[in-house]
C-alpha positions as CSV (number, residue, x, y, z in Angstrom):
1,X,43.9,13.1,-30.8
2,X,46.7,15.7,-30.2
3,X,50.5,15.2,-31.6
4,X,52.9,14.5,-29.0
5,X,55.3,17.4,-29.7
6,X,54.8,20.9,-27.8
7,X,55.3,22.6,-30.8
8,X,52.7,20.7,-33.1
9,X,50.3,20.3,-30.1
10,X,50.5,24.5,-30.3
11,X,49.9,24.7,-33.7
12,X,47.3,22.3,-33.7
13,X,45.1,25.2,-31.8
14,X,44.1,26.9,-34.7
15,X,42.0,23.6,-35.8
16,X,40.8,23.0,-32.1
17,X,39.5,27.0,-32.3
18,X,38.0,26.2,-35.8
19,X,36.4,22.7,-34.8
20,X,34.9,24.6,-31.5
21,X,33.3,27.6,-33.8
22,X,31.9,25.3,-36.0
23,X,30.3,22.7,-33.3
24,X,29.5,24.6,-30.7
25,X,27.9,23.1,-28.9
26,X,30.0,20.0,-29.2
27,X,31.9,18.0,-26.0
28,X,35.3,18.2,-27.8
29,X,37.6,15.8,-25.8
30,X,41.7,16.0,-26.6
31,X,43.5,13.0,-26.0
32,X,46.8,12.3,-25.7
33,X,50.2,12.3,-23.4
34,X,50.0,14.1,-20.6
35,X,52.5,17.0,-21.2
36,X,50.3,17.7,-24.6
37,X,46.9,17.7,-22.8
38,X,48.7,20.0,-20.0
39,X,49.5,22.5,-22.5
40,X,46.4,23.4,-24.1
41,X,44.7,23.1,-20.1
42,X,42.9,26.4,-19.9
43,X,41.5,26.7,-23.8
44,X,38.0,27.8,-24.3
45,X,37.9,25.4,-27.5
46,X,37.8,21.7,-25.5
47,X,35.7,20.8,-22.9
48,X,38.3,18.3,-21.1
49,X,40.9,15.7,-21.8
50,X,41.5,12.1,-21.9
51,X,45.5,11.3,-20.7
52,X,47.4,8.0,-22.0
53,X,50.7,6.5,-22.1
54,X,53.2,8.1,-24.9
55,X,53.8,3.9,-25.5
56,X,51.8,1.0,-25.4
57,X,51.1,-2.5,-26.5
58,X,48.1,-3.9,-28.5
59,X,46.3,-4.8,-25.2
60,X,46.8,-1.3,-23.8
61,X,45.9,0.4,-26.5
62,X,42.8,-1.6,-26.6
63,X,42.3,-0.7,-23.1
64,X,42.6,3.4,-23.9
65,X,40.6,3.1,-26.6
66,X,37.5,1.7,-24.6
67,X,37.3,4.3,-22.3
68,X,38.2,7.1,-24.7
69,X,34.9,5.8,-27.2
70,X,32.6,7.9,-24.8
71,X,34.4,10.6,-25.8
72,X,35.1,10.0,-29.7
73,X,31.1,8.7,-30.3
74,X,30.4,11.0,-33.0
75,X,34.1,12.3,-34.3
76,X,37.8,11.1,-34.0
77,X,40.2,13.7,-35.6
78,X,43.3,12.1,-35.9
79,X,46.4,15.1,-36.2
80,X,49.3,13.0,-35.5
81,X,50.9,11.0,-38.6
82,X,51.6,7.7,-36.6
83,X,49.9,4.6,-38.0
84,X,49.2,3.6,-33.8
85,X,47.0,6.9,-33.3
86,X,45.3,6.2,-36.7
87,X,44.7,2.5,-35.3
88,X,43.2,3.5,-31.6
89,X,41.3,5.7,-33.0
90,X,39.3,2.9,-35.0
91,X,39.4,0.8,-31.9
92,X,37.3,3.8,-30.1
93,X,34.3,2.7,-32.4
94,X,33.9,6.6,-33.5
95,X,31.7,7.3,-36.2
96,X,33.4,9.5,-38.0
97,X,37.6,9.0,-38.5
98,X,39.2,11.7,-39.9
99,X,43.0,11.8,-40.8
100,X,46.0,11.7,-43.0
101,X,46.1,9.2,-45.6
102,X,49.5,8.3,-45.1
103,X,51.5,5.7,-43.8
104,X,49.0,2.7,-44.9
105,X,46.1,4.2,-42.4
106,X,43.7,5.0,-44.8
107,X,41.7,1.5,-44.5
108,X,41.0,2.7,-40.5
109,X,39.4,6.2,-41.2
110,X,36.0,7.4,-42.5
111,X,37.2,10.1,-44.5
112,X,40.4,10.9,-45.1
113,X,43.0,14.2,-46.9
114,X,45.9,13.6,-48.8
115,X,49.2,15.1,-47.9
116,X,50.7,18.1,-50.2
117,X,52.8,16.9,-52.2
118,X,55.4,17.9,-54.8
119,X,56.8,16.3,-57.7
120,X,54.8,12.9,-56.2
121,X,56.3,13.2,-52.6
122,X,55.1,14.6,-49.6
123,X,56.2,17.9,-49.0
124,X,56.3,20.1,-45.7
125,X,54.0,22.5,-45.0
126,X,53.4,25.1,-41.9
127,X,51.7,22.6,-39.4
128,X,49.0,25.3,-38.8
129,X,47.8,24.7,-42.0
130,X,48.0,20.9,-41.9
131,X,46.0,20.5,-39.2
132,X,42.9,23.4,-40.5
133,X,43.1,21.5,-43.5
134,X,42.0,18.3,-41.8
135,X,39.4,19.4,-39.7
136,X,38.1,21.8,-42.8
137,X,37.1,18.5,-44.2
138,X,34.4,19.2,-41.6
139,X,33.2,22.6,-42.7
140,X,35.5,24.0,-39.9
141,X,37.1,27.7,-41.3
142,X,40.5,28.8,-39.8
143,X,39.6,32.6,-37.9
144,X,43.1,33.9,-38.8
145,X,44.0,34.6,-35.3
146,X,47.0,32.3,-34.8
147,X,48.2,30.2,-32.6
148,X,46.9,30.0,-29.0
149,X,47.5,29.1,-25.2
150,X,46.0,30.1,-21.8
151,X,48.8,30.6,-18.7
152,X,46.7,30.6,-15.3
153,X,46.4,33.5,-13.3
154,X,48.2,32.0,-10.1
155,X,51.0,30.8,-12.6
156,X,51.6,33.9,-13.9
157,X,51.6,35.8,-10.4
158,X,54.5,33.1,-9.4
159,X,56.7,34.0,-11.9
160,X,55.8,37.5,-11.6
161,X,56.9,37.3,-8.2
162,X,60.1,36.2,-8.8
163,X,61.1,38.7,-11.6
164,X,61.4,43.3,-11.7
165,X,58.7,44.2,-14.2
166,X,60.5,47.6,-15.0
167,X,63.5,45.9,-16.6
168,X,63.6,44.2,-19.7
169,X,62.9,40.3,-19.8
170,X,64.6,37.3,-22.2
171,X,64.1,33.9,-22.6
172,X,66.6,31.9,-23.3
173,X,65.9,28.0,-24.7
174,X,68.4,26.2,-25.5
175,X,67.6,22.3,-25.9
176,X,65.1,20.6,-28.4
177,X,63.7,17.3,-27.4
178,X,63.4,16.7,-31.4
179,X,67.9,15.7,-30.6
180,X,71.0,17.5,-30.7
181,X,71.0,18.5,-34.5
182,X,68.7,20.9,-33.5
183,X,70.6,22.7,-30.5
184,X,73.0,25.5,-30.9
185,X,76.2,24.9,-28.6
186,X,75.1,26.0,-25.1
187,X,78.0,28.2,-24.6
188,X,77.1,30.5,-27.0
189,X,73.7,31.2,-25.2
190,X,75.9,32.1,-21.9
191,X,77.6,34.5,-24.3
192,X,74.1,35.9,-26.0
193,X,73.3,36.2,-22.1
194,X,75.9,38.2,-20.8
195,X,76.3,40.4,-24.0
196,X,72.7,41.3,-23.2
197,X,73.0,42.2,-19.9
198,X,75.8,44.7,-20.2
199,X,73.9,46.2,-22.8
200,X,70.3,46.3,-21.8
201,X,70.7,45.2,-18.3
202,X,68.3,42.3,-19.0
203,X,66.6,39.6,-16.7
204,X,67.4,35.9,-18.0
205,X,64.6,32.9,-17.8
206,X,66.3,29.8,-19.1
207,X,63.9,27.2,-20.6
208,X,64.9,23.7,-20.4
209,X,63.3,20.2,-20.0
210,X,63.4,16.5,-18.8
211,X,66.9,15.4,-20.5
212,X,68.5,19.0,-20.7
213,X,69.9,19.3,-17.9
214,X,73.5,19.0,-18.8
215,X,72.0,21.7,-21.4
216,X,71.4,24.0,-18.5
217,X,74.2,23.7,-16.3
218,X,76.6,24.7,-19.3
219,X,74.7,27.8,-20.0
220,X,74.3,28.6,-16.3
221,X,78.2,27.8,-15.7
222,X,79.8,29.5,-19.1
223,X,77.5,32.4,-18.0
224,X,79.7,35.1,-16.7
225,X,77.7,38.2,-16.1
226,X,74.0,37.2,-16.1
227,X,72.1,35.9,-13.9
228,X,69.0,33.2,-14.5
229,X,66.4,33.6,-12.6
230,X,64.7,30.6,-10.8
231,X,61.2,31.0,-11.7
232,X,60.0,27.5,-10.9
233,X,61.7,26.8,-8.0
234,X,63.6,23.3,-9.1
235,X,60.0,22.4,-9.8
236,X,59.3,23.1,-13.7
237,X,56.1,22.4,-14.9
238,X,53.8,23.1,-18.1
239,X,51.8,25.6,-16.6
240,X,55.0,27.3,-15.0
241,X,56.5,27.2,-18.6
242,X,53.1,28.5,-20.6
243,X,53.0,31.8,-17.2
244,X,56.7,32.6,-17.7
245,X,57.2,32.9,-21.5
246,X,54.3,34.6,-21.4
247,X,56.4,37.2,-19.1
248,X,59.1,37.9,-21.6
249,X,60.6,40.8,-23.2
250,X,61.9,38.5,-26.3
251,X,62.4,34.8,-26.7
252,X,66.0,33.6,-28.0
253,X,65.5,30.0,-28.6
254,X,66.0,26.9,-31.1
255,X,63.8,25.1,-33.3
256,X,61.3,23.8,-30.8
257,X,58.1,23.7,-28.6
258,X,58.9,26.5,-26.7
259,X,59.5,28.5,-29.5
260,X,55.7,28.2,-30.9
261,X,54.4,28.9,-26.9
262,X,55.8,32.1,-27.4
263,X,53.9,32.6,-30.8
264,X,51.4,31.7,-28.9
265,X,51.9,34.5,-26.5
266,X,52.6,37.0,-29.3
267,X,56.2,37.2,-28.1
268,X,59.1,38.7,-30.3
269,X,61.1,35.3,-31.1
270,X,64.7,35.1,-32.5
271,X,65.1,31.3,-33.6
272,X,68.0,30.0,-34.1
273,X,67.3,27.3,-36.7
274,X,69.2,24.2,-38.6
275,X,68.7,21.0,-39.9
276,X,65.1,21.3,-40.1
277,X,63.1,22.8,-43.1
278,X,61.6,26.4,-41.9
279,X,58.3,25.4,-44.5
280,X,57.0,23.4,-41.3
281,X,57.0,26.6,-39.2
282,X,56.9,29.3,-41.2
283,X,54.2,31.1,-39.1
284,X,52.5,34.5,-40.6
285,X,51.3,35.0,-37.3
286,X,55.4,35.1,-35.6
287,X,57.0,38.0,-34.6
288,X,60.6,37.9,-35.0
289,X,63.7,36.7,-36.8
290,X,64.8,33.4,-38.0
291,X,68.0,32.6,-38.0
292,X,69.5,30.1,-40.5
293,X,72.6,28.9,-42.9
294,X,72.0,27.8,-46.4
295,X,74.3,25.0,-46.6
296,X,74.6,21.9,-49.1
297,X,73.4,19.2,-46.8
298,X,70.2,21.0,-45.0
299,X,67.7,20.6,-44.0
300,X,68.6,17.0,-43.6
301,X,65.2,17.1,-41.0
302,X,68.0,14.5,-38.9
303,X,67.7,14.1,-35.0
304,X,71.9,13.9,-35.1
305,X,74.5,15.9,-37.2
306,X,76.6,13.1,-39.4
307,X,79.0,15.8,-40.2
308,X,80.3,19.2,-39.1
309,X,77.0,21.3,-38.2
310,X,77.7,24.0,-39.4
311,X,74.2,24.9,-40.6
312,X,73.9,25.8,-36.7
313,X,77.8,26.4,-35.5
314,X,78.0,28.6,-38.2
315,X,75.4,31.2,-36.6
316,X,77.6,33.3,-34.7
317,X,76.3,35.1,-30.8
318,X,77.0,38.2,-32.6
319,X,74.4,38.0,-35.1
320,X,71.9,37.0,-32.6
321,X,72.9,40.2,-30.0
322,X,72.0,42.3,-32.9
323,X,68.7,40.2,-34.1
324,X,68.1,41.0,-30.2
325,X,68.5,44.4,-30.3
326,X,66.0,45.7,-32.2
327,X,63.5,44.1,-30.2
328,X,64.7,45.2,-26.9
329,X,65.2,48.9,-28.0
330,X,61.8,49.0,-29.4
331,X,59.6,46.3,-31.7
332,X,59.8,45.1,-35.3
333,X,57.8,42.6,-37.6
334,X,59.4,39.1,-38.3
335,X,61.7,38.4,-41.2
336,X,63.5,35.7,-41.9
337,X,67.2,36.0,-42.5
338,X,69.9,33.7,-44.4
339,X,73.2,33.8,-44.3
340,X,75.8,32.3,-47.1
């Protein structure tokens, strides 16, 4: 059972990799909403995929669960912390119920991991390594090759199509379905944008999804001197999304699912990161720079700012033009920066 986040779902393939070398000759079925099952389309490491609704009530669930127990016969792994997933998961009847024993859902699995913890309370940890940890409970050993996603062939091509391959290429991504605490102001993306363009005479891509659209239209409007191009056509899509950060040059982006897709990709990424705490996505498999504020409040890990937010106002376009230009004038390995 996948997480519903892009992100997580993306650094959940590690585990689906390590469950796949160590049954392989397994039917390993993901389940889960649709955009999560979409993004890992293409992966050698499952065999197909089982779609249901993001909500739904007792009877429903009941429903799912009875036509995903072909599926689960043998093994339910359970990766998302929500007492519901835990609970259709016993409903599919599977023999073996593997999760997090958190949240009072350790009565509906078969075997069960506790969550890291520090001085008595759960602590973050890289999500990678949250989810390995699980399935290791299953003899399953991580391969060390990091996060991973497959962008079709005819996707790729599209965008390709629409884009000069002999000049440079950024993604920009400037929204985070997690809420607005985790956004840096759209204006100073158009800024990033055009200060980039003079300089390197770059192509822009501008990520954004269902909700964002005010998001885009104020980076497309404050925009001065670049251009975005229209990869998808007014028709975005997961696979669209997966072929055209695959494309890039660098990603410039916040705290979010794109963000790990270009991991995925092995794409140079400057994040731009505030409220949340970086111990979740600390990745030893990014390229890149982090960008991020110590301040007395953060990380809060809160969807909206109840103050000033400056952990992410305070990050200024300049210091991301130069975090950019190192990448774009040749390549360097991550580091993560802070700024008093």
């Amino acid at each position: 059972m996948l997480p519903n986040w892009l992100g997580d779902v993306t650094m959940a393939t590690p585990a689906l990799r390590a469950l796949r070398n160590h049954f392989p000759e397994a039917v390993i079925t993901v389940a889960g909403k649709e955009s999560s099952c979409l993004l890992v389309e293409g992966l050698s490491s499952i065999d197909g995929a089982y779609i249901f609704p993001a909500k739904m009530g007792a009877m429903r669930m009941l429903l799912h669960a009875r036509k995903m127990a072909p599926y689960a016969r043998d093994i339910c792994v359970v990766l998302p912390h929500s007492f519901r997933a835990a609970l259709v998961a016993r409903m599919t009847g599977a023999k073996q119920r593997i999760g997090y024993a958190r949240g009072g859902r350790s009565m509906l699995f078969t075997d069960k991991v506790l969550p890291y913890r520090e001085k008595g309370k759960i602590a973050p940890v890289y999500m990678a390594e949250e989810y390995l940890n699980l399935v290791a409970l299953l003899g399953c050993v991580d391969d060390d090759q990091g996060l991973e996603l497959n962008a079709a062939d005819i996707e790729v091509d599209a965008v390709r199509a629409c884009i000069d391959v002999t000049r440079p290429v950024v993604g920009f991504a400037p929204g985070a379905a997690f809420g607005a605490s985790k956004c840096w102001p759209a204006e100073r993306y158009a800024r990033v944008a055009d200060e980039l363009t003079r300089r390197y005479d770059v192509q822009c891509l501008l990520f954004t999804g269902p909700g964002e659209e005010e998001t885009r239209e104020t980076v497309m409007r404050e925009a001065s001197v670049a251009r975005f191009i229209p990869f998808h056509h007014g028709r975005p899509t997961i696979a669209r999304l997966k072929a055209a950060i695959s494309q890039v040059d660098l990603f410039i982006g916040n705290d979010s699912g794109p963000r790990h897709i270009a991991i995925a990709f092995k794409k140079p990424v400057i994040c731009i990161m505030g409220p949340t705490s970086p111990r979740y996505t600390d990745s030893p498999w990014e390229i890149g720079q982090v960008l991020r504020i110590e301040v007395d409040c953060g990380p809060c890990q809160k969807p909206v700012c109840v103050t000033d937010h400056r952990c992410m106002t305070g990050i200024t376009p300049d210091m991301v033009v130069d975090a950019a230009r190192s990448y774009l004038d040749g390549s360097k390995k991550k580091a993560s920066l802070s700024f008093s």
